[in-house]
C-alpha positions in Angstrom: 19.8 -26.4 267.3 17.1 -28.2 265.0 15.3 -26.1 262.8 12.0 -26.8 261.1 13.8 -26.5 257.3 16.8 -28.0 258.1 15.7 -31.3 255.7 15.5 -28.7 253.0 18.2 -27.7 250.7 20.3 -24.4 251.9 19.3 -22.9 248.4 15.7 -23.5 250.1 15.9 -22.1 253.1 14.1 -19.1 254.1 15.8 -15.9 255.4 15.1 -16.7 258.8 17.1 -20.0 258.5 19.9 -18.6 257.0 20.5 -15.3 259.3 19.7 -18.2 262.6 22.6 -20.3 261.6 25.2 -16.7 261.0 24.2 -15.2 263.8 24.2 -18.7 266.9 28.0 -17.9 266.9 29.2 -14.9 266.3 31.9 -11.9 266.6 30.7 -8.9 268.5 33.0 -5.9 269.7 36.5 -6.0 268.8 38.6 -6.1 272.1 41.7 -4.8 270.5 43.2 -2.3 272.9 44.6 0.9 273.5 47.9 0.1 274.2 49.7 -2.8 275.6 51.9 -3.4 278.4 54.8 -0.9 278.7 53.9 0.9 276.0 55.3 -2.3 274.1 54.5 -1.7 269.9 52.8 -5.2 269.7 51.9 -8.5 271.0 53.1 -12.0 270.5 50.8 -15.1 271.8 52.9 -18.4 271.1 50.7 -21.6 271.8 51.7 -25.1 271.0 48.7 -28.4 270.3 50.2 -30.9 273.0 48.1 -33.3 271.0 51.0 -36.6 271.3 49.5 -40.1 270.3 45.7 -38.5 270.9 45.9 -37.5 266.8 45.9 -41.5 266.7 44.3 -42.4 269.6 41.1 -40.1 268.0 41.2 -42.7 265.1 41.5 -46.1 266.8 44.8 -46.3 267.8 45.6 -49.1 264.8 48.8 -47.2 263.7 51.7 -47.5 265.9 53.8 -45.3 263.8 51.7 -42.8 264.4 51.4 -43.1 267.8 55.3 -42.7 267.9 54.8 -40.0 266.2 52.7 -38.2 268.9 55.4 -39.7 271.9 58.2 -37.9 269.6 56.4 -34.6 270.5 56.6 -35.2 274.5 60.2 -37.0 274.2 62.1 -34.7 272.1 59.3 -32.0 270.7 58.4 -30.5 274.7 62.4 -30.8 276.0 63.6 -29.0 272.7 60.3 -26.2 272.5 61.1 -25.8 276.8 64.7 -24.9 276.5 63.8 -22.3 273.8 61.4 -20.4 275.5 63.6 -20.8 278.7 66.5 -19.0 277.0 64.4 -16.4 275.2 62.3 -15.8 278.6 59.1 -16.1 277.0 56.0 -17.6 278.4 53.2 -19.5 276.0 50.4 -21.5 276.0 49.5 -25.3 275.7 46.8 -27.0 274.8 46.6 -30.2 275.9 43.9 -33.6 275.7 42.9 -34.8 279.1 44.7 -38.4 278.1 47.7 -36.6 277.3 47.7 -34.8 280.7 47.2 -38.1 282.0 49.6 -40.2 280.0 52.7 -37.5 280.6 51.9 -35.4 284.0 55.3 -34.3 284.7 55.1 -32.7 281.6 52.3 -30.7 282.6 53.5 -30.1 285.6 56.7 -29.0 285.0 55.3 -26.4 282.1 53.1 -25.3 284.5 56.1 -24.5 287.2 57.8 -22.4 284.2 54.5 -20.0 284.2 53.1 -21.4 280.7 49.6 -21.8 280.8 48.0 -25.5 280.4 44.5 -24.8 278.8 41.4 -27.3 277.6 42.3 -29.1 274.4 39.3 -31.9 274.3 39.4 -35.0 275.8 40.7 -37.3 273.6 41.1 -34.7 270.0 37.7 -35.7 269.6 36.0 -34.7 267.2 33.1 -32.4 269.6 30.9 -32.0 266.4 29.4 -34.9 266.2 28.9 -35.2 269.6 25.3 -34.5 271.6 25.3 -31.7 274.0 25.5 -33.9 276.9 28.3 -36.1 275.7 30.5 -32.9 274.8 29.6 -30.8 278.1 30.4 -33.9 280.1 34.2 -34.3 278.2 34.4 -30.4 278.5 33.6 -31.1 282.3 35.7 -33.7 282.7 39.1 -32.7 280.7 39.2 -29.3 283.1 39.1 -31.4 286.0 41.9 -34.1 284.7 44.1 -30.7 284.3 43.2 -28.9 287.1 44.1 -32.2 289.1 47.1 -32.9 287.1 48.6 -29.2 287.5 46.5 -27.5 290.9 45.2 -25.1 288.3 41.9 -24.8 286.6 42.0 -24.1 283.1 40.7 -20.6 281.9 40.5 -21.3 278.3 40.0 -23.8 275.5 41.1 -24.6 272.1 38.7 -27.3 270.6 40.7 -30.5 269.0 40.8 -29.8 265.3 39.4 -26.4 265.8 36.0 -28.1 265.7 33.2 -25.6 267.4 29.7 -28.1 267.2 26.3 -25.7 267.8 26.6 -26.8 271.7 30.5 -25.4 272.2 30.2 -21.8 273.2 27.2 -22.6 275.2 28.8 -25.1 277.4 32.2 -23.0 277.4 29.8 -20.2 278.9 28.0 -22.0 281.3 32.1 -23.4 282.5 33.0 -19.7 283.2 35.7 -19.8 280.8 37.3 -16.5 280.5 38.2 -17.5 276.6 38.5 -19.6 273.6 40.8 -19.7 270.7 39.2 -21.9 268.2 37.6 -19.3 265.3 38.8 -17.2 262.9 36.4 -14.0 262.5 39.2 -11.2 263.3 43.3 -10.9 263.9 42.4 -9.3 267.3 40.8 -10.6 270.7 36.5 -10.0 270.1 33.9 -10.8 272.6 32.1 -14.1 271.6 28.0 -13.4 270.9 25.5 -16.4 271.2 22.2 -16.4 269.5 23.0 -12.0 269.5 23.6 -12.3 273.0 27.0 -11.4 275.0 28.5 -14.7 276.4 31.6 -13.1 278.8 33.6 -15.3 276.5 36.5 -13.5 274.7 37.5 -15.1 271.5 41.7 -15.1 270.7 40.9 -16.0 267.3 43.3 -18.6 265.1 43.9 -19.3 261.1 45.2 -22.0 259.1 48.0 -20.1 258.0 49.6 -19.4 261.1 49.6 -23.2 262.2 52.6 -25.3 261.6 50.0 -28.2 260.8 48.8 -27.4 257.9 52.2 -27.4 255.7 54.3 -29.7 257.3 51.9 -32.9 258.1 52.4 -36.3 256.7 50.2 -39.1 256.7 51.8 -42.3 254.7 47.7 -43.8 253.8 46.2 -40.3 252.5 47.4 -37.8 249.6 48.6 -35.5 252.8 52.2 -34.4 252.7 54.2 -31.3 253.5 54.6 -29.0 250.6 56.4 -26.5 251.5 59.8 -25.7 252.6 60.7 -24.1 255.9 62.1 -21.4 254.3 58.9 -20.8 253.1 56.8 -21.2 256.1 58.8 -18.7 258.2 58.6 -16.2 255.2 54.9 -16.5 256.2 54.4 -16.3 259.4 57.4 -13.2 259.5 55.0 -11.2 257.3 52.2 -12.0 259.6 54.4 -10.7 262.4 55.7 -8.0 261.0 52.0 -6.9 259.7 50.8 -7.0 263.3 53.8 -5.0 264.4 53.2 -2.1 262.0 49.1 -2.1 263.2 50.1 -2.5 266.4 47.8 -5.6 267.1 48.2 -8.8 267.7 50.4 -12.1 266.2 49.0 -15.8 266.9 50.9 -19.0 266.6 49.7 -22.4 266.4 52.5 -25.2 266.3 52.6 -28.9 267.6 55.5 -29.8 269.3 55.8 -33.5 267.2 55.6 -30.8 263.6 57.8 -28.2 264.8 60.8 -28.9 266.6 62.2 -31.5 264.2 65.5 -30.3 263.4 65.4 -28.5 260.3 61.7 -26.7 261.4 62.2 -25.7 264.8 65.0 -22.5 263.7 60.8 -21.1 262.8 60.3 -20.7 266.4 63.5 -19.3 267.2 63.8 -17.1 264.8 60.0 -15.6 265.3 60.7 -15.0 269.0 64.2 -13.7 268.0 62.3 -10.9 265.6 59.2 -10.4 268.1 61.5 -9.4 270.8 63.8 -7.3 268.2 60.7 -5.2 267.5 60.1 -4.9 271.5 56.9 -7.1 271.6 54.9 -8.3 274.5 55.1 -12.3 274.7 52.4 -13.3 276.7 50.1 -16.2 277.4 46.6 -16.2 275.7 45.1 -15.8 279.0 46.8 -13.0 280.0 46.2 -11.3 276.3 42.8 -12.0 277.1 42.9 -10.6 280.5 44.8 -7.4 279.2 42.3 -6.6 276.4 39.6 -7.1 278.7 40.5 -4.3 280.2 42.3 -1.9 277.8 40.3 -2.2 275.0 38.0 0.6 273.8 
């Protein structure tokens, strides 16, 4: 989307400009709806970054304690994350690269089987901004067939790696058929996705930082990034953002990675937020089937 004062300063830019780039992507009508399912008070959408060594892989692959980093979340993160939604009886969603898929099918597979949804999660956590249209649409194109041939289903929705929307994203998500992404942040509740002021069909299940595991507990040895702050303190903020949905009767959204959370003095979080979702009779659901419930229920 190259416009004719895009060499000039933003401070430059005429009014035209400015509105153009607001309003290419953009939140239109808020899906949130009437009521959910069985009259329950609230909704829960748990969803888990499958991202394994394609953090590393992204970069160059160079650091092998990284990349064992990444296989902790598929040997012991995925097991220990399965066994606690198994017990609780609560589906959620995964997002997962097309090499990941490849490099642990089972996995998929076997998620799958449980009736969690496997949705589009890049190819390799690329980085889709810097990419052309073509480049991107063809790694869009080719990541929901890798999944759909690894699992027998076709992906419905995306998350983009790093939550990284280029000018091309929601175009090429449109012209896919997805029924959703889950990549911005414009609302708390499900909102139908505008392009250029038009209606796309694509329902945003928006995101934020500070309900993702990510961005408090990750450590990388070579950069000034490490986790600063406790558990404790983590749970304390995602509780208040559950219990705030709960008393508005909308929705809570959950990003974790299964190589963050489900280290052994982290992974109580999860427990303990399904344990006080269900406590307060919420609906746990998958995104896709939030989605396909607002679609339909909202006003």
């Amino acid at each position: 989307m190259q416009h004719p004062h895009s060499e000039q300063e933003p401070w430059q830019w005429p009014e035209e400009t400015w509105r153009q780039k607001v309003n290419h992507v953009r939140a239109g009508k808020s899906l949130k709806p009437r009521h959910w399912p069985n009259n329950a008070p609230f909704a829960v959408a748990l969803s888990f970054d499958s991202d394994h060594e394609t953090n590393e892989l992204r970069e160059g692959g160079k650091s092998f304690g990284r990349m064992s980093w990444g296989q902790y979340g598929t040997r012991v993160g995925i097991p220990r994350i399965e066994a606690i939604l198994s017990k609780a009886g609560v589906p959620a969603s995964f997002y997962v690269p097309a090499v990941c898929a490849l490099l642990y099918p089972e996995e998929q597979v076997r998620l799958n089987a449980q009736g969690h949804e496997i949705a589009l999660h890049g190819w390799i956590h690329e980085l889709n901004s810097v990419l052309s249209y073509e480049d991107e649409r063809a790694l869009m194109l080719k990541s929901a067939d890798t999944l759909e041939k690894v699992t027998g289903s076709r992906p419905v929705g995306m998350r983009t790696p790093s939550w990284d929307f280029s000018p091309h994203t929601l175009r090429i998500a449109q012209e896919m058929g997805l029924l959703y992404d889950s990549s911005l942040m414009a609302d708390e509740n499900c909102y139908e996705l505008l392009l250029d002021g038009e209606k796309t069909g694509v329902v945003e299940l928006p995101v934020e930082w500070i309900r993702d595991d990510a961005v408090y507990f990750m450590m990388n040895r070579f950069q000034a990034l490490r986790p600063y702050t406790p558990p404790e303190g983590v749970f304390d903020i995602f509780r208040r953002e559950l219990e705030y949905a709960y008393r508005e009767g909308g929705l809570f959204q959950l990003t974790m990675h299964p190589h963050i959370i489900s280290a052994r003095s982290r992974v109580w979080i999860l427990e303990e937020i399904i344990r006080l979702g269900q406590s307060w009779g919420a609906w746990f659901a998958t995104h896709a089937d939030i989605v396909r419930w607002v679609k339909a229920h909202s006003e």
